[in-house]
C-alpha positions as CSV (number, residue, x, y, z in Angstrom):
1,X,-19.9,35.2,85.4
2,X,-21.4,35.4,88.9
3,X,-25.2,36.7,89.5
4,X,-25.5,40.4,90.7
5,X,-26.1,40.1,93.8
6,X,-29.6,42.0,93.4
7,X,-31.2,39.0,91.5
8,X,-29.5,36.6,94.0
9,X,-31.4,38.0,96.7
10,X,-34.6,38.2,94.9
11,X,-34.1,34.8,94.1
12,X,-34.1,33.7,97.8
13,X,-36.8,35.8,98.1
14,X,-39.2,34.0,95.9
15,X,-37.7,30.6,96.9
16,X,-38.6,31.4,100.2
17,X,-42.2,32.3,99.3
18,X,-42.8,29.5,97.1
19,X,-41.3,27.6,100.3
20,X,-44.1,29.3,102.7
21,X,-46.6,28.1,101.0
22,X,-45.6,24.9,100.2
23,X,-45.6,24.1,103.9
24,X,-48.9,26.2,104.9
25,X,-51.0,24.2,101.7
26,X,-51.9,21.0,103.1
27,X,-53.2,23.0,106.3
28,X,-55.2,25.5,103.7
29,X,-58.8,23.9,102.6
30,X,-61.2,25.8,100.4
31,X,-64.7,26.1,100.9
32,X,-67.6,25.9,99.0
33,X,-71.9,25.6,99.2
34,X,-74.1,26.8,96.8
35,X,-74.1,30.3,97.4
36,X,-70.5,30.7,98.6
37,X,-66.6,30.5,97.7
38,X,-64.2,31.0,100.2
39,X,-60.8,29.9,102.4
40,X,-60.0,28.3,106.1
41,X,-57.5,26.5,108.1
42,X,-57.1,23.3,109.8
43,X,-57.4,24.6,113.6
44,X,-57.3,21.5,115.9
45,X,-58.0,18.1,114.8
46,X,-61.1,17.9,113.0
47,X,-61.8,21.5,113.1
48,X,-61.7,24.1,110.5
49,X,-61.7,27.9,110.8
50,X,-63.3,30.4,108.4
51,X,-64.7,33.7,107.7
52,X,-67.7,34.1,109.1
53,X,-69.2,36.6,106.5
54,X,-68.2,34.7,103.7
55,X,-69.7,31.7,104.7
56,X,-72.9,31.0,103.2
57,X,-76.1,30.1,105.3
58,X,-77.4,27.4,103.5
59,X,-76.0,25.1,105.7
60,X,-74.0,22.7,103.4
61,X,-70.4,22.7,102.9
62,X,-67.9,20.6,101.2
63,X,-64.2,21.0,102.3
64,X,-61.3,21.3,99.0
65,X,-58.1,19.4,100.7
66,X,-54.9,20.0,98.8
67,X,-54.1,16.8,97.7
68,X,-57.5,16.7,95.4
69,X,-59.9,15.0,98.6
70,X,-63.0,16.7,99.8
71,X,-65.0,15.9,102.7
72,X,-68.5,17.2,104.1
73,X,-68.0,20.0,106.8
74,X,-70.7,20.8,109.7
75,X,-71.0,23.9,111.3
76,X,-70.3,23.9,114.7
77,X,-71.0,27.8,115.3
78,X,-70.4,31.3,114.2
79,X,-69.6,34.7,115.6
80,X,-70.5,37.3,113.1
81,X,-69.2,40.3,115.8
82,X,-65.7,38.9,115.6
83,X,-66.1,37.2,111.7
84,X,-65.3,33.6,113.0
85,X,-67.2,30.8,111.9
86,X,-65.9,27.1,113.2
87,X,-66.4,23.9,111.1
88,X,-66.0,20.5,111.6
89,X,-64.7,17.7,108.9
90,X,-64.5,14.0,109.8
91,X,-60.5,14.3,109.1
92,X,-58.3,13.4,111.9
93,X,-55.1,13.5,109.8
94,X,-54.4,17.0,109.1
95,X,-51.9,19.0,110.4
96,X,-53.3,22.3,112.2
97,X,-52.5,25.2,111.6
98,X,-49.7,27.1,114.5
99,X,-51.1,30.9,115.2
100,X,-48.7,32.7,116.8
101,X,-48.6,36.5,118.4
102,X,-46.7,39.1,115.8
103,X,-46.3,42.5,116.3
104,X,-47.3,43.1,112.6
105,X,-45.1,45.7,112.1
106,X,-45.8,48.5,109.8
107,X,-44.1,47.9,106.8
108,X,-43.5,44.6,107.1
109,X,-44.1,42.0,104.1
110,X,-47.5,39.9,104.7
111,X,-48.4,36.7,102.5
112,X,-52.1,35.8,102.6
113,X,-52.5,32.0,101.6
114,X,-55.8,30.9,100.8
115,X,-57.1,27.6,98.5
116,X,-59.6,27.8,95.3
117,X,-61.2,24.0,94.3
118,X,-58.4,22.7,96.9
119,X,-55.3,24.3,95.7
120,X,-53.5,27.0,97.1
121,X,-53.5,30.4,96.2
122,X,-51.6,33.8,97.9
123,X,-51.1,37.1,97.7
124,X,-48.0,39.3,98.9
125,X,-48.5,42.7,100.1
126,X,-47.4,44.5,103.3
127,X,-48.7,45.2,106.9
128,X,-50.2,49.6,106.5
129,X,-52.0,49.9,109.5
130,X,-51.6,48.3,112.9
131,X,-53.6,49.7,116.0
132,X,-56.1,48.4,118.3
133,X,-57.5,46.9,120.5
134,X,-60.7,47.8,118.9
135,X,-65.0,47.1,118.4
136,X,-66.2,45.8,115.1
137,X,-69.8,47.4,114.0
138,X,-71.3,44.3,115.1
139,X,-69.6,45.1,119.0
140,X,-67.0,42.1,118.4
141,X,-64.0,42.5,120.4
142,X,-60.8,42.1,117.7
143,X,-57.5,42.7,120.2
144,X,-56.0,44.5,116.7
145,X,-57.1,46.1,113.9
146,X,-54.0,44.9,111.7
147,X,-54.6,46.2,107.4
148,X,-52.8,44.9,104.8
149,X,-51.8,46.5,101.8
150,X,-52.9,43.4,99.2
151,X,-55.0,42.4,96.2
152,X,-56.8,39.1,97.9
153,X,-59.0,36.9,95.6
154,X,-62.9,36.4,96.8
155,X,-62.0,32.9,97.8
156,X,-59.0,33.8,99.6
157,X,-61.0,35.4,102.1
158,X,-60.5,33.1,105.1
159,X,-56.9,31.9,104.7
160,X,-54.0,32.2,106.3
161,X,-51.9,35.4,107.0
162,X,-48.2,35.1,107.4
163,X,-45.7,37.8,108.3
164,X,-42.1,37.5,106.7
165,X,-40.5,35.1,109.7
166,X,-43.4,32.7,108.4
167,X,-45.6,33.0,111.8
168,X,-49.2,32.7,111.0
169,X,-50.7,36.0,112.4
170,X,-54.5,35.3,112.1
171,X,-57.0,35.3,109.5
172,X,-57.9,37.5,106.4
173,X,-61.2,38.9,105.4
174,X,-62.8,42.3,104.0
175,X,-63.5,44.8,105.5
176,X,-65.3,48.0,104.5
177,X,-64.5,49.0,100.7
178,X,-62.5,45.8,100.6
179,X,-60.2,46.9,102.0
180,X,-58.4,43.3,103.5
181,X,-57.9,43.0,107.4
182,X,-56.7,41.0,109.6
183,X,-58.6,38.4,112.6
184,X,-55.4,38.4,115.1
185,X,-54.8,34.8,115.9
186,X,-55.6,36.0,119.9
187,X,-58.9,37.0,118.8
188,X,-59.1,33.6,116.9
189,X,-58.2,31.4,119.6
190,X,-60.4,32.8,122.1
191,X,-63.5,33.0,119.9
192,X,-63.3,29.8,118.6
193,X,-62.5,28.2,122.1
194,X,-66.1,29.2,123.4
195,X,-68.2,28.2,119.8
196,X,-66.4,24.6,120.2
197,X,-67.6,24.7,123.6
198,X,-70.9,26.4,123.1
199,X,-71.7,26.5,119.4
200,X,-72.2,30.3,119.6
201,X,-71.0,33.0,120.9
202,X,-73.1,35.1,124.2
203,X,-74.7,38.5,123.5
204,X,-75.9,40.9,125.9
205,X,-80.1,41.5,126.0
206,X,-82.0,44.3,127.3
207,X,-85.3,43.6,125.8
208,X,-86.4,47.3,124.1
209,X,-86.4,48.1,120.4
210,X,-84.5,51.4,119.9
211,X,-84.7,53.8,117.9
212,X,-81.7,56.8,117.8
213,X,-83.7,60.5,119.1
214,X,-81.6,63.8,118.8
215,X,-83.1,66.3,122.1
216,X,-82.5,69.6,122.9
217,X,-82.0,70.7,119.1
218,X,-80.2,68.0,119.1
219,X,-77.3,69.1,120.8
220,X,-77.6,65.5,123.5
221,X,-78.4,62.1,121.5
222,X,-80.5,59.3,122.8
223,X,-82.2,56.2,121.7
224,X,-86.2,56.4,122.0
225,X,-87.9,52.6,123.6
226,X,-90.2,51.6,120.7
227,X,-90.8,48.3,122.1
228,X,-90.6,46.3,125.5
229,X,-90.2,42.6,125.5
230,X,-92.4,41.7,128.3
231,X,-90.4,39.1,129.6
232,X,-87.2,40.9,129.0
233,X,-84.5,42.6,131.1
234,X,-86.2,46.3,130.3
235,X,-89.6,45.1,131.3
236,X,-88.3,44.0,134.4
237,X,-86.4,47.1,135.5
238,X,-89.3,49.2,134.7
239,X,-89.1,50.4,131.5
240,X,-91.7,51.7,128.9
241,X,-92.6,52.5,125.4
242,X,-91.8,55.9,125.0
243,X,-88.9,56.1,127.6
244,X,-85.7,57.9,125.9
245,X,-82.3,56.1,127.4
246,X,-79.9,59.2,127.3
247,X,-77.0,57.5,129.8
248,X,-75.1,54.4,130.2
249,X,-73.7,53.7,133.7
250,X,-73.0,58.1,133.9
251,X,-71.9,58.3,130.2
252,X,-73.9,59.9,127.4
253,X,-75.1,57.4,124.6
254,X,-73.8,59.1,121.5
255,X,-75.2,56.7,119.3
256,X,-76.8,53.4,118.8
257,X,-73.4,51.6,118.1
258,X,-71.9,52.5,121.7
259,X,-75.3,50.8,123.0
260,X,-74.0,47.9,120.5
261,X,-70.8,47.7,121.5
262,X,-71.6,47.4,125.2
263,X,-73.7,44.8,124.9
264,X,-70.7,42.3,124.1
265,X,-70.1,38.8,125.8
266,X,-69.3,39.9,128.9
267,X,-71.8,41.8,129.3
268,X,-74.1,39.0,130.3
269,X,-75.0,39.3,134.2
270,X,-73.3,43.0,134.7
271,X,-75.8,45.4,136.2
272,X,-75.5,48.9,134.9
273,X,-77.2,52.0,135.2
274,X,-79.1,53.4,132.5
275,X,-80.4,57.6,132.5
276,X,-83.3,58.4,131.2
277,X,-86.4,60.5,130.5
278,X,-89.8,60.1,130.7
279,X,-92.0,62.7,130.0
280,X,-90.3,65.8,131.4
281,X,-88.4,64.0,134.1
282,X,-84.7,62.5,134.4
283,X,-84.4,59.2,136.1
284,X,-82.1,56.4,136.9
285,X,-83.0,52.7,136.6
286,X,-80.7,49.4,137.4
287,X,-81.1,46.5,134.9
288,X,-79.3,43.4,134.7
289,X,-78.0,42.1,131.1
290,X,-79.3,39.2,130.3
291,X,-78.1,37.1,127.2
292,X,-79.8,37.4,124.1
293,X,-82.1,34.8,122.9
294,X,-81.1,32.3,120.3
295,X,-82.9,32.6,117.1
C-alpha cells in the first residue's frame, strides 16, 4: 500500500531540513565567556561573525566547533549600531559561510541554525515582515528590516538564517520584545569589511551634550547644549552652553534619535547646517562632523 501523498511530501520536507542543516553545521560555532551564550558563523578564513549584543564584554571567548574542538577567539571589533561583532580563531580549515541576497518574501519558510556547546541547533518559522532600508536606535544603517515569525533559543542568537532554496540570508538576533530579526547578509558584508580593516566602525562627533527641550508650548522640539567639548567640532563652530539646536541642514529636529541617526559613518567630514537659538535670537552655524573619539 503506497504512502498518501501528503506524508510523502512532508517527508521530503523534513529530509530536506535535516539536510540543511547538516551542511550549514560545520560552518555554525557556538560561543561562550563567562557572562555570555550565543551563536556565529565562519565568515572568511579565520574569521567568525556574531551578534554584537549578545556578546559579552569581558573580553574572553572560546569558540564550540561542531566536531567537539574549541579554540580561543579574539575580538577584532564591534558595531553595536548595526549588531555585528567580528572575531578571530586561529582556524584556517573551516569552510565559510556563503551569504547571498534574498528577497525574503513574506510568507516564505525561514530556518534559523544556530550551535549550543558546539552542536547545532535550529528553529523553523516563516519570513512576517520585510521592509526597509531602515535606522536602528543606535543610527546603524540595516538595508532591511526582515522579522521572522520563530521561537529562537538564547544561544541561537547569532546563527545562521536560511530561506527555503537554502541561501543564507544574514544573521539572527532580538530585537525589541524578542521579537527575532534579521542582519541582511548586505549589511553583514559591508560592516564587517570595515571592522577587519579598522577594528571599529566610524561615528559622527559634534562635541555638545544634549538634552531634548520642547519650545513654544511645545509645539517645535529641540535639543538644549548642556555641555561643549572644548576641543570639539561645537566648540569650534561657535557653540555654547545654553544654545538650543532646533534645525538640521533646514529640517526640524523632532527628537534626539534623528540627531542619532544622522550622525552615522558617513557622516564623518560632511559639513551641515545647524538652526538655532540663543537667547531670543535664531541663527545659523556651519560645523564639520568630526569622528567620535575612541573610548
Amino acid at each position: 500500500m503506497s504512502k498518501p501523498t501528503s506524508f510523502t511530501a512532508m517527508q521530503d520536507l523534513s529530509a530536506a531540513l535535516v539536510g540543511l542543516v547538516a551542511s550549514a553545521a560545520p560552518s555554525v560555532v557556538s560561543l561562550s565567556s563567562s557572562h555570555s551564550r550565543s551563536s556565529g558563523f565562519i565568515w572568511r578564513s579565520e574569521l567568525v561573525v556574531t551578534a554584537d549584543e549578545a556578546l559579552s564584554e569581558d573580553g574572553e571567548y572560546t569558540v564550540g566547533l561542531w566536531n567537539g574542538d574549541t579554540v580561543a577567539a579574539q575580538l577584532v571589533g564591534r558595531d553595536p549600531s548595526t549588531d555585528v561583532a567580528l572575531l578571530r580563531i586561529d582556524r584556517s580549515d573551516l569552510q565559510p559561510i556563503s551569504l547571498t541576497a534574498s528577497k525574503a518574501d513574506v510568507g516564505a519558510l525561514a530556518i534559523a541554525v544556530g550551535a549550543e556547546d558546539g552542536t547545532p541547533t535550529t528553529a523553523l518559522g516563516m519570513v512576517s515582515r520585510n521592509i526597509g532600508p531602515w535606522r536602528s536606535l543606535r543610527g546603524g544603517q540595516i538595508d532591511a528590516r526582515i522579522e521572522l515569525d520563530l521561537r529562537l533559543r538564547k544561544s541561537g542568537e547569532g546563527g545562521v538564517v536560511f530561506d527555503a532554496a537554502g541561501q543564507s540570508i544574514g544573521m539572527a538576533v532580538f530585537g525589541p520584545r524578542r521579537r527575532v530579526l534579521v542582519i541582511p547578509s548586505s549589511t553583514i558584508e559591508r560592516v564587517a569589511v570595515r571592522l577587519e580593516t579598522h577594528g571599529y566602525i566610524a561615528r559622527g562627533y559634534l562635541g555638545l551634550g544634549l538634552q531634548p527641550v520642547g519650545l513654544d508650548g511645545d509645539k517645535v522640539s529641540g535639543a538644549m547644549v548642556m555641555s561643549v567639548d572644548p576641543k570639539g567640532p561645537g566648540s569650534l563652530a561657535g557653540l555654547y552652553q545654553g544654545d538650543i539646536l532646533i534645525a538640521w541642514n533646514g529640517e526640524p529636529i523632532r527628537h534626539m534619535r534623528s540627531l542619532l541617526r544622522a550622525l552615522g559613518p558617513d557622516s564623518v567630514g560632511q559639513k551641515v547646517t545647524l538652526g538655532l537659538r540663543r537667547v531670543d535670537k535664531t541663527q545659523q552655524i556651519s560645523i564639520t562632523i568630526a569622528e567620535r573619539p575612541r573610548a
